[in-house]
VOKEVO-985487 format. One line per 5 residues: number of its first residue (from 1); their letters; for each residue x, y, z of N, C-alpha, C, O. Coordinates in pm, 1 decimal, decimal comma, m for minus. Atoms other than C-alpha are relative to their C-alpha. Layout:
REM VOKEVO-985487
NUM> a> X/Y/Z/X/Y/Z/X/Y/Z/X/Y/Z  ...
//
This chain:
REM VOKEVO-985487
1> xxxxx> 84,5/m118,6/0,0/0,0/0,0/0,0/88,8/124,6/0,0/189,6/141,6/68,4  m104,5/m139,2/4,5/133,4/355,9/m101,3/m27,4/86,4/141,6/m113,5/75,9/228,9  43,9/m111,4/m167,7/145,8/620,0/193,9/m67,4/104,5/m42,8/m24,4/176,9/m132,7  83,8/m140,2/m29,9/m102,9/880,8/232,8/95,7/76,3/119,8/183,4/34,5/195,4  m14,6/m107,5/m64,0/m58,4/1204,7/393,1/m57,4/79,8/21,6/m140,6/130,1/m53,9
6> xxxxx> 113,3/m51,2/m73,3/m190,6/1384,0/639,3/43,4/161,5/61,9/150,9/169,6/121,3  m62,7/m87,1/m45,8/m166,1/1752,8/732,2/m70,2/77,3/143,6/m193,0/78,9/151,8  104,8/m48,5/m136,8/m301,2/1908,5/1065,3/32,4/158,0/m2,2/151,2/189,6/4,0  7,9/m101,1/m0,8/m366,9/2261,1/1056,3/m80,1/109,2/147,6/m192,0/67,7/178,0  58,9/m34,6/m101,9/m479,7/2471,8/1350,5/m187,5/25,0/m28,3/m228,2/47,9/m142,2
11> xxxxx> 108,7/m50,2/42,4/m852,4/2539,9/1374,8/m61,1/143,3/m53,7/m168,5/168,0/m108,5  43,3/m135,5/60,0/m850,6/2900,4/1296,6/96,9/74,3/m93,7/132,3/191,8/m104,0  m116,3/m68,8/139,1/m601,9/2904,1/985,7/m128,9/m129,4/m92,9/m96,8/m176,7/m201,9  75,7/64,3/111,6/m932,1/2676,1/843,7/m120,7/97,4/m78,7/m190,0/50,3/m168,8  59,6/m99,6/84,0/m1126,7/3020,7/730,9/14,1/39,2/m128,4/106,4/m14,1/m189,9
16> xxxxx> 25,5/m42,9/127,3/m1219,5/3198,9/405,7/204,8/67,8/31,5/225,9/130,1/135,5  m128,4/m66,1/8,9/m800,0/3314,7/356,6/148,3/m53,8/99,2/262,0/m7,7/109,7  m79,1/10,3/m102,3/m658,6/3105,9/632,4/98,1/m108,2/m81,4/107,9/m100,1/m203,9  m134,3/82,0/42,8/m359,1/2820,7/579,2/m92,2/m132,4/m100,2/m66,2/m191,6/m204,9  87,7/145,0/30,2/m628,7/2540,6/525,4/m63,4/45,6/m170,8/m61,0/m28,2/m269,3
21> xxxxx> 85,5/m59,7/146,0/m818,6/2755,3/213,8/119,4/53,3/m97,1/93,3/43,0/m216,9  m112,6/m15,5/82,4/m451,5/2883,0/69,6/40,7/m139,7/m87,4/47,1/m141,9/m210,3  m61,4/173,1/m14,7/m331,4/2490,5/57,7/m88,0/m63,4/m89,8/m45,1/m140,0/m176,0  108,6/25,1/84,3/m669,9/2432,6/m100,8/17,7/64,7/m135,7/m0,6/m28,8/m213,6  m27,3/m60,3/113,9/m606,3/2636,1/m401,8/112,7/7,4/m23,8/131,4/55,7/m135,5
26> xxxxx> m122,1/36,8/113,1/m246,8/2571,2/m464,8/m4,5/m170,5/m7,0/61,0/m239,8/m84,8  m37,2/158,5/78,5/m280,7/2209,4/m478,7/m156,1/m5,6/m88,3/m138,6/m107,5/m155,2  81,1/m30,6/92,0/m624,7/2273,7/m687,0/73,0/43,6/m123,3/64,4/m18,9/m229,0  m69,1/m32,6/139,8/m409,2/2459,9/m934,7/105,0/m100,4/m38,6/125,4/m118,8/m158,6  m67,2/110,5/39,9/m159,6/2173,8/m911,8/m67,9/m131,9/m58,6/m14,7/m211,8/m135,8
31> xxxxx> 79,2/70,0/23,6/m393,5/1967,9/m958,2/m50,3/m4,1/m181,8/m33,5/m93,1/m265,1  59,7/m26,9/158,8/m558,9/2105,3/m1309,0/171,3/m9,8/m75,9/204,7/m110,1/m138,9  m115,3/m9,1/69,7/m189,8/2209,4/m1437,5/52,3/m173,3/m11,2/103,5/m206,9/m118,0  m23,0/151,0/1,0/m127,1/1793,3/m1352,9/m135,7/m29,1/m112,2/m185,1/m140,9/m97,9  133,1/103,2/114,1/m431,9/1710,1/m1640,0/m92,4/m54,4/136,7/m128,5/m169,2/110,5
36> xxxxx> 97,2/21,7/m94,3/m650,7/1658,1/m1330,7/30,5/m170,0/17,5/m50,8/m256,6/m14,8  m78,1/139,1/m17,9/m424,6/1326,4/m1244,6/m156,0/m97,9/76,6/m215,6/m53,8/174,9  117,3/81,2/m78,8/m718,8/1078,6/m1126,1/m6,5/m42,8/114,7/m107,5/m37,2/185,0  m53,0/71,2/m148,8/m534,9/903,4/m821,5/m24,7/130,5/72,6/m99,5/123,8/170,2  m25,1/m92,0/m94,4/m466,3/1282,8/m697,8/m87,6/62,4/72,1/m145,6/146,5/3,5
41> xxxxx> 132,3/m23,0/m43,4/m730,8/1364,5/m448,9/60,1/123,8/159,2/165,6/113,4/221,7  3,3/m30,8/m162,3/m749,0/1588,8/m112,5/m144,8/m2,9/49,1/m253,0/10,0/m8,0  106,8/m3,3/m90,1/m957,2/1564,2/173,9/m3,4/65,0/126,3/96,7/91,3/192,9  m32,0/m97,4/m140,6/m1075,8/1758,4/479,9/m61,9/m95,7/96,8/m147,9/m167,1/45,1  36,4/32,5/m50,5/m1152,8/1611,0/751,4/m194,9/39,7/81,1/m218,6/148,8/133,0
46> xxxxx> 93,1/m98,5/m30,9/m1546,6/1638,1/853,9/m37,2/53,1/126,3/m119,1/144,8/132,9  20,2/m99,8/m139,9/m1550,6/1740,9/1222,1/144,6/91,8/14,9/149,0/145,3/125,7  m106,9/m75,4/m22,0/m1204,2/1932,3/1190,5/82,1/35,1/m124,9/178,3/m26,7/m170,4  m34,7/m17,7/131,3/m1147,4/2100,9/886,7/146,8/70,9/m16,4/191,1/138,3/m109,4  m162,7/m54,5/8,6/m778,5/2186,3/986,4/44,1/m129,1/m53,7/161,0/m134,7/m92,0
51> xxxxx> m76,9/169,6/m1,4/m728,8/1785,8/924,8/m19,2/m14,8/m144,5/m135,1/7,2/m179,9  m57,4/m4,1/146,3/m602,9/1741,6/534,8/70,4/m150,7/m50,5/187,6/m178,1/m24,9  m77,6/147,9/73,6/m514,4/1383,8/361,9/m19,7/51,7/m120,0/m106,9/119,5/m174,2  30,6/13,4/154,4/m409,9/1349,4/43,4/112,5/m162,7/6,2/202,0/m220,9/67,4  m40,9/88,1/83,6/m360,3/1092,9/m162,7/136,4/m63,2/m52,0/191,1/40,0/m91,1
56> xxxxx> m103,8/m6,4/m19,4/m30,4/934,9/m221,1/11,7/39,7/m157,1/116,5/101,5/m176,1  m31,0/m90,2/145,3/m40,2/1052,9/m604,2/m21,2/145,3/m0,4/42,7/223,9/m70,4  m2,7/m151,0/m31,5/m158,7/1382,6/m484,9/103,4/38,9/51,4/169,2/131,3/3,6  m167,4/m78,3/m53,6/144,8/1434,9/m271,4/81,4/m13,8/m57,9/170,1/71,5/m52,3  m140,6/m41,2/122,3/382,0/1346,0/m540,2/m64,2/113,0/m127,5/21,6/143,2/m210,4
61> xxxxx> 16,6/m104,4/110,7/253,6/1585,0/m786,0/m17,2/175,5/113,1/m2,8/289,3/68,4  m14,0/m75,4/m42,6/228,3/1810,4/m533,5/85,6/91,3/195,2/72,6/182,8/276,6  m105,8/22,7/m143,4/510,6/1739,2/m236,8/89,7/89,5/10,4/179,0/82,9/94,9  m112,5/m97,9/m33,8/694,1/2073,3/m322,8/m60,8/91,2/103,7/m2,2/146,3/196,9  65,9/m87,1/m89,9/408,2/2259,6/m169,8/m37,3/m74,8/158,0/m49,4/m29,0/271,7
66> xxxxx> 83,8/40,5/m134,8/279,9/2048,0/81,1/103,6/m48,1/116,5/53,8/m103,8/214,4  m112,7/64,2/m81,8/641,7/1954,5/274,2/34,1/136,3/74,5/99,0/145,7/178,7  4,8/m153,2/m133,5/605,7/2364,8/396,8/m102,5/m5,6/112,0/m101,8/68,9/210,0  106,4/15,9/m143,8/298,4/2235,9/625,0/20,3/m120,8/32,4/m70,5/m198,8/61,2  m29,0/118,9/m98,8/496,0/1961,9/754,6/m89,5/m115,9/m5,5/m154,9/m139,8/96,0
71> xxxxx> 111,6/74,3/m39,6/276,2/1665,3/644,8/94,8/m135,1/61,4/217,9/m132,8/63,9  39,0/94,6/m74,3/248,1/1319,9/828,3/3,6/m138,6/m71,3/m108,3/m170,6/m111,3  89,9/110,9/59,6/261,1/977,9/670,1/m138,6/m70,3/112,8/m130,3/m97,3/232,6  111,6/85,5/m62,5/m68,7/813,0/783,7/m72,8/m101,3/m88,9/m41,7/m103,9/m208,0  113,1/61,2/33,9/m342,1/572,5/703,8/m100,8/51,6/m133,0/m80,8/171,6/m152,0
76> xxxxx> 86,2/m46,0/94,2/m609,4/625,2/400,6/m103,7/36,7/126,9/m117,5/m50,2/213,0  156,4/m35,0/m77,3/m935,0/810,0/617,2/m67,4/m105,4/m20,6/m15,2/m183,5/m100,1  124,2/36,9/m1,7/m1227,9/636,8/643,5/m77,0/110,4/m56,8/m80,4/228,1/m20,8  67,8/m91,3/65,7/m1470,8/743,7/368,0/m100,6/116,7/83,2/m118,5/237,9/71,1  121,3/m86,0/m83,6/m1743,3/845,6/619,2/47,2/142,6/98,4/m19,5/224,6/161,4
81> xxxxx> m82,4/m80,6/m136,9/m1471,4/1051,7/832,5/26,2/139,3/m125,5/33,7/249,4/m70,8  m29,5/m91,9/77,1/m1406,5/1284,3/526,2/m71,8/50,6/m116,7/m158,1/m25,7/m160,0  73,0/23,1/115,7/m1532,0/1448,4/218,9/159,8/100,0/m97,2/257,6/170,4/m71,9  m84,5/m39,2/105,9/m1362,3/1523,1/m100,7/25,4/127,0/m48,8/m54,0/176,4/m128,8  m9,8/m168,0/34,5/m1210,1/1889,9/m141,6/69,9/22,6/m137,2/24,4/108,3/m213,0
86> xxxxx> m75,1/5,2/198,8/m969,9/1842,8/m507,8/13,0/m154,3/m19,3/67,1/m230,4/60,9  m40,3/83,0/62,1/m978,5/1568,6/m716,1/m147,4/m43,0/m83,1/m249,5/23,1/m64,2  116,8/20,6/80,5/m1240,1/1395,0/m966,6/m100,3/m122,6/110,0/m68,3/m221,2/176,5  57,3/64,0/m3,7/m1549,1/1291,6/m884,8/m41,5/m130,9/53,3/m20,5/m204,8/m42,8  m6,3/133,6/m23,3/m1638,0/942,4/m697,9/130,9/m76,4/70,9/129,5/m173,9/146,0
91> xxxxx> m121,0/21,8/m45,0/m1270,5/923,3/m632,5/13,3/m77,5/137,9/59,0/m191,6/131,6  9,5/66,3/m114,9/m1298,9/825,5/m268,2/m27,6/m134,2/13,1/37,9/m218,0/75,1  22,9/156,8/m34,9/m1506,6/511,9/m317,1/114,2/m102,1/m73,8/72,6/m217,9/m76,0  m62,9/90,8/29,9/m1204,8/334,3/m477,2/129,9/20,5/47,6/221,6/m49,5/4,7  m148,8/105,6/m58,6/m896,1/386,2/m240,3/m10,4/106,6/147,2/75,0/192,1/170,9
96> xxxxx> 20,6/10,3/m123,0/m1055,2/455,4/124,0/m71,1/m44,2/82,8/m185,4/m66,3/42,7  59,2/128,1/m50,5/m1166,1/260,7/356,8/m152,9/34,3/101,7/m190,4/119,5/182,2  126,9/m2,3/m26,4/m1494,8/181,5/425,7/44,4/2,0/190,5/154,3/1,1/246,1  37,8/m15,8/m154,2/m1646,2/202,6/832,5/67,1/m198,4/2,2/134,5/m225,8/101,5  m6,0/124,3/m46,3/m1591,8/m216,5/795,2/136,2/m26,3/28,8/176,5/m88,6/127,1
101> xx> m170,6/m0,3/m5,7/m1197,6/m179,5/716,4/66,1/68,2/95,7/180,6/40,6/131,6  m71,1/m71,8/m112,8/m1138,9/64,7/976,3/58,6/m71,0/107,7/115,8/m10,0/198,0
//
């Protein structure tokens, strides 16, 4: 299994301009400028939207930016624990783990 990564952000850098919504739009633009790579996904966490996984194809296409907020190897989320902030569509249901795998 490849490594995900995980970034933890304080709760009040997760506002309209804060660290969490910057981070969001440069790996969005990394994202499109990548041909909208399919594997490459981020996610926020849904009770703590400072909490950030991505994908382990997302962090290589975009590991120049994301190694300035210090990320984390971790675990894939649990689908139900997150929802999908960049990447295509559906993405989630084919590489995180259901409530049974947890």
């Amino acid at each position: 299994m490849e490594t995900w990564w995980k970034i933890t952000l304080p709760m009040h850098d997760s506002g309209l301009g804060g660290k969490t919504h910057i981070l969001k739009d440069r790996f969005a633009r990394i994202f499109m400028a990548n041909n909208a790579t399919t594997n490459a996904a981020m996610f926020v966490h849904n009770d703590n939207p400072g909490i950030l996984y991505f994908s382990p194809q997302g962090f290589r296409i975009a590991s120049n930016v994301l190694t300035l907020f210090k990320p984390v190897p971790c675990r894939p989320p649990r689908e139900q624990d997150v929802k999908l902030v960049v990447g295509a569509v559906g993405t989630e249901r084919f590489f995180l783990h259901s409530s049974e795998a947890a």
